[in-house]
C-alpha positions in Angstrom: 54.5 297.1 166.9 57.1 299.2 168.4 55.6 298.6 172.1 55.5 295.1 171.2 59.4 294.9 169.9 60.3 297.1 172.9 58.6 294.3 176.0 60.3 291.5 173.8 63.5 293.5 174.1 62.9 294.1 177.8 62.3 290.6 178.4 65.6 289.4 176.3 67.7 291.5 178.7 65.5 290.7 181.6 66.0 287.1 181.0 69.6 287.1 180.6 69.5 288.4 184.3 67.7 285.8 185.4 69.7 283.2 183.1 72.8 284.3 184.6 71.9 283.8 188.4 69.5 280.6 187.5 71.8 278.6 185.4 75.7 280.7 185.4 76.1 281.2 189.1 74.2 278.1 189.8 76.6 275.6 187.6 79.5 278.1 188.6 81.7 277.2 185.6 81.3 275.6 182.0 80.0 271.9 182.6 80.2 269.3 180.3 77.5 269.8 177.5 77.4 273.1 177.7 77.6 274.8 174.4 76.2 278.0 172.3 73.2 276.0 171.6 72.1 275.1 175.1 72.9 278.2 176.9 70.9 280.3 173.7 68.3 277.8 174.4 68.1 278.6 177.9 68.4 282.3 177.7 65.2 282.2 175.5 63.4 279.9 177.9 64.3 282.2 180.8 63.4 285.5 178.2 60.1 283.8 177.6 59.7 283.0 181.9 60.5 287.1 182.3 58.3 288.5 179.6 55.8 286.4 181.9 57.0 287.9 184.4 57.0 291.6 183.6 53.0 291.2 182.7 52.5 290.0 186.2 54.2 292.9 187.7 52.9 295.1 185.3 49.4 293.8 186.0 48.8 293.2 189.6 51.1 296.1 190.2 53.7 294.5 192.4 55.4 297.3 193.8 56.3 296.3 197.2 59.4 294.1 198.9 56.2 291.4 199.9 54.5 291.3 196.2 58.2 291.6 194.4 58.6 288.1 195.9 55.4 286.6 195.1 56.1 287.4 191.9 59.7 285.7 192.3 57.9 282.7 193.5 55.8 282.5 190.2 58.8 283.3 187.9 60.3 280.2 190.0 57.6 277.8 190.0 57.3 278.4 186.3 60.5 277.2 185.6 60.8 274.7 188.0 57.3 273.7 188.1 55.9 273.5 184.4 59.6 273.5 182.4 61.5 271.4 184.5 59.4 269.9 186.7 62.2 269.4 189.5 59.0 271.5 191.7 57.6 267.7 192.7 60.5 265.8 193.7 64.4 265.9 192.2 67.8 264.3 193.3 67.1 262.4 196.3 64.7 265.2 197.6 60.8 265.1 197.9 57.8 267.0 197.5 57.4 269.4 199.1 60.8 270.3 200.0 61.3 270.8 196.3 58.5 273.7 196.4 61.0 275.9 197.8 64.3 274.4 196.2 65.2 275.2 193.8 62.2 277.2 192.8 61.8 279.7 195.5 65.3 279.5 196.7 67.2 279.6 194.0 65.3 281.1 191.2 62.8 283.0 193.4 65.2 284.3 196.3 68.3 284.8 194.5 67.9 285.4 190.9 64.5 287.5 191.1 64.5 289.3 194.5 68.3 289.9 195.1 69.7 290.0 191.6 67.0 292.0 189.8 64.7 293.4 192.3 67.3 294.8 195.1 69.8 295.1 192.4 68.1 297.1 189.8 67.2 299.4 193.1 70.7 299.9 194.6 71.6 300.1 190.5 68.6 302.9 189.7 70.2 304.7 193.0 73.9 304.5 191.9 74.3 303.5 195.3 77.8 302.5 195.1 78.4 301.5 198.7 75.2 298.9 198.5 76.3 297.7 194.9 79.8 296.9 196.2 79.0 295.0 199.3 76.3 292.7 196.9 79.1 292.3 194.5 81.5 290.7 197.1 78.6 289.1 198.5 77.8 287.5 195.4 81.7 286.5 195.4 81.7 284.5 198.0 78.4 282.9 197.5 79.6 281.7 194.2 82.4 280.6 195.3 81.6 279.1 198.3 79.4 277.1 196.1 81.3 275.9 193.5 83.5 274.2 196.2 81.4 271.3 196.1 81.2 270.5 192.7 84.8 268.5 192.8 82.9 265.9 194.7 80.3 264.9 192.2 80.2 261.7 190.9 82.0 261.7 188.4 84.1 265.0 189.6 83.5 268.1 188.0 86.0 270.9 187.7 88.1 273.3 185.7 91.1 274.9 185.4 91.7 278.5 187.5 91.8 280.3 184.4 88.7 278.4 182.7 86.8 279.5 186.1 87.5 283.3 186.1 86.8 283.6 182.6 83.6 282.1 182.3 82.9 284.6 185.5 84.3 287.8 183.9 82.6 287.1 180.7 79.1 285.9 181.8 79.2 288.9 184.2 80.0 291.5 181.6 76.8 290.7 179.6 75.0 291.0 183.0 76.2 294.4 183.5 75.3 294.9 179.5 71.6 293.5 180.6 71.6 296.4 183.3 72.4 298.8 181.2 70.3 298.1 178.1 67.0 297.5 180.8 67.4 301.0 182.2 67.6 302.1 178.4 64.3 300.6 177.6 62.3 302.6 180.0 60.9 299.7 181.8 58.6 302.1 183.4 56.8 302.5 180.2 56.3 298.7 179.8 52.8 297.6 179.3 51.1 294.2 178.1 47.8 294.2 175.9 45.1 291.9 176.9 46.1 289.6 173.5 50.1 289.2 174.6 48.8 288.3 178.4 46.4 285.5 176.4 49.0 284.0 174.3 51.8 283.9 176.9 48.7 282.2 178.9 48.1 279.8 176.5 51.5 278.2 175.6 52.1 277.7 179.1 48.5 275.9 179.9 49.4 274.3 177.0 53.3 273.1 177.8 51.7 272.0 181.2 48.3 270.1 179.8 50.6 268.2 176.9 54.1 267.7 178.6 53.9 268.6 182.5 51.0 266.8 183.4 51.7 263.7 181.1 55.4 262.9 182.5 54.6 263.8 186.1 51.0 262.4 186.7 47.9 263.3 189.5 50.6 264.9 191.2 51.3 267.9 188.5 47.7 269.1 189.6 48.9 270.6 193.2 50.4 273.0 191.0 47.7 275.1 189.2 46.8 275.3 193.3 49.9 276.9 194.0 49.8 279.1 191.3 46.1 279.8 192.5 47.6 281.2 195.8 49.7 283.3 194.3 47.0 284.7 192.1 44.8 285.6 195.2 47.2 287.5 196.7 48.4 289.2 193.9 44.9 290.2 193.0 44.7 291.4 196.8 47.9 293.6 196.6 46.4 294.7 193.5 43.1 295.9 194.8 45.2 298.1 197.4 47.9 299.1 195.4 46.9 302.3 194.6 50.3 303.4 193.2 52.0 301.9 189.7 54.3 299.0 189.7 58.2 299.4 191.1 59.2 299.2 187.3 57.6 303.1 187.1 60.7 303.5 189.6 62.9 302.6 187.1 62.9 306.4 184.9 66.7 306.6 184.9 69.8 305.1 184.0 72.5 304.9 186.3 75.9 306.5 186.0 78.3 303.7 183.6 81.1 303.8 186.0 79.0 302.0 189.1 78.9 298.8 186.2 82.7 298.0 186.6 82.3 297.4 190.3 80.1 294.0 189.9 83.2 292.6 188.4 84.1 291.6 191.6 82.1 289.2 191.8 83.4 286.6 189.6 87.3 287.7 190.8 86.2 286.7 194.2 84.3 283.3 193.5 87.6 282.5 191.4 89.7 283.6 194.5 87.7 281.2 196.8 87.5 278.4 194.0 91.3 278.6 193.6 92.3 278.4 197.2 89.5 277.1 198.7 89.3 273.1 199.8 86.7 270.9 198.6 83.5 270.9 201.0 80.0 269.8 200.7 79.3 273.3 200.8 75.9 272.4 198.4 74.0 271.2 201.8 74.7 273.8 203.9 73.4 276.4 201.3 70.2 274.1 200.1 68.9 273.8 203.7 69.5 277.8 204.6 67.9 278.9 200.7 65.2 276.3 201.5 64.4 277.6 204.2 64.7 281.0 203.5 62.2 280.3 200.1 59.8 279.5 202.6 60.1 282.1 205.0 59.9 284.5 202.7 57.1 282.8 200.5 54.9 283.0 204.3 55.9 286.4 204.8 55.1 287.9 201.8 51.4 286.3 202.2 51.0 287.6 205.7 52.2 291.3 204.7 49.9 291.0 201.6 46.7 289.7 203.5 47.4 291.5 207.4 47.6 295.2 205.1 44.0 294.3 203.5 43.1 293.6 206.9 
């Protein structure tokens, strides 16, 4: 019971890191309809996607740059795919352009890869240098990007003072979600076979009764995706002779390197106050597209050519 209250703890705080880039960074600021409610909900649907998560890294032993963003890709199909189904077509943009955005770009690329895998590194290292250059990069990127919501229709915005403290807030429970995961040992995590078959089941279930229902035939290229990743992962696996990177993660870093992701959401505010109104959402959608690709192929070929 303890080891099983300890993964759903690990998984709460793991979550809220991937809520935060998925959904916080992504909208940029408070939109209407959000509320308590529906950011809780979301948090829990993101906890449940990383407690999914952690089992596959745990399991397959993902340890390298390559397998870390395979697994990104399934944490990212699995909300964008099964959940939300944006994976086969959304907002004026087809399948299978929509396989990489926002899946693999967004969820996969930024949230899993740079803000938890790369960042729990430079974090586990108290590399200072690397954690303030990813802070102002984050910055910029936020801010660059919320530049372009003005132009929705109908226009979405808020006030200077709205902006920053929706950053500064939503950024401080980040670097509380750093802190507690180092405090759970996340090296010690490990999944029974019954929590891997119940996770399992209720999302073969949420795709048999919801996904495949609303979406049609065309839900079923899925389960092939998914079946990529699982060869591959089962490949790394079989030549992974070492533990998962979470086994990397024995020790907390020192409190004082926390204060310096702060910057990030005093930046994006900076750039959001000043900055003019630009269809800065294109630009970014075709280079993270691309990119979620690119990254998706190069993982397979690093995974495959080292079994070679």
């Amino acid at each position: 019971m303890k080891r099983i209250l300890r993964n759903i703890a690990l998984a709460l705080v793991t979550g809220y890191i991937f809520f935060f880039f998925g959904e916080r960074v992504f909208w940029s600021f408070p939109h209407p309809g959000d509320s308590v409610v529906s950011n809780l909900g979301g948090w829990l649907l993101y906890s449940f996607g990383a407690y999914a998560t952690l089992m596959v890294i745990e399991y397959f032993r993902a340890r390298m740059w390559w397998s870390a963003f395979l697994v990104a890709a399934f944490f990212g199909w699995l909300i964008e795919g099964v959940v939300a189904m944006t994976f086969f077509g959304a907002e004026g943009l087809p399948f299978p352009i929509t396989v990489s955005w926002t899946g693999l770009a967004w969820h996969g690329l930024i949230g899993v890869f740079l803000g938890w895998y790369l960042m729990l590194e430079a974090l586990s290292k108290s590399q200072y240098k690397k954690i303030t250059l990813a802070s102002i990069a984050l910055g910029i990127f936020w801010g660059v990007w919320s530049l372009a919501w003005a132009l929705e229709t109908p226009s979405i915005s808020v006030t200077p003072d709205i902006y920053l403290l929706h950053g500064l807030l939503t950024t401080l429970l980040l670097c509380v979600s750093y802190y507690i995961f180092f405090r759970l040992k996340p090296a010690e995590f490990k999944s029974s076979r019954w929590e891997r078959i119940i996770i399992a089941l209720a999302i073969v279930a949420f795709f048999g009764f919801v996904t495949i229902p609303f979406i049609g035939l065309l839900s079923l290229v899925l389960p092939v995706f998914f079946g990529g990743l699982y060869l591959a992962l089962k490949r790394n696996k079989k030549d992974e002779s070492k533990l998962s990177f979470l086994s990397s993660f024995s020790e907390s870093p020192k409190v004082r390197i926390y204060p310096l992701l702060l910057l990030a959401p005093i930046i994006a505010a900076l750039i959001y106050n000043a900055g003019p109104t630009l269809r800065t959402n294109f630009v970014i959608l075709i280079i993270t597209t691309a990119l979620g690709f690119i990254f998706l192929g190069m993982s397979l070929y690093k995974v495959f050519r080292r079994s070679s």
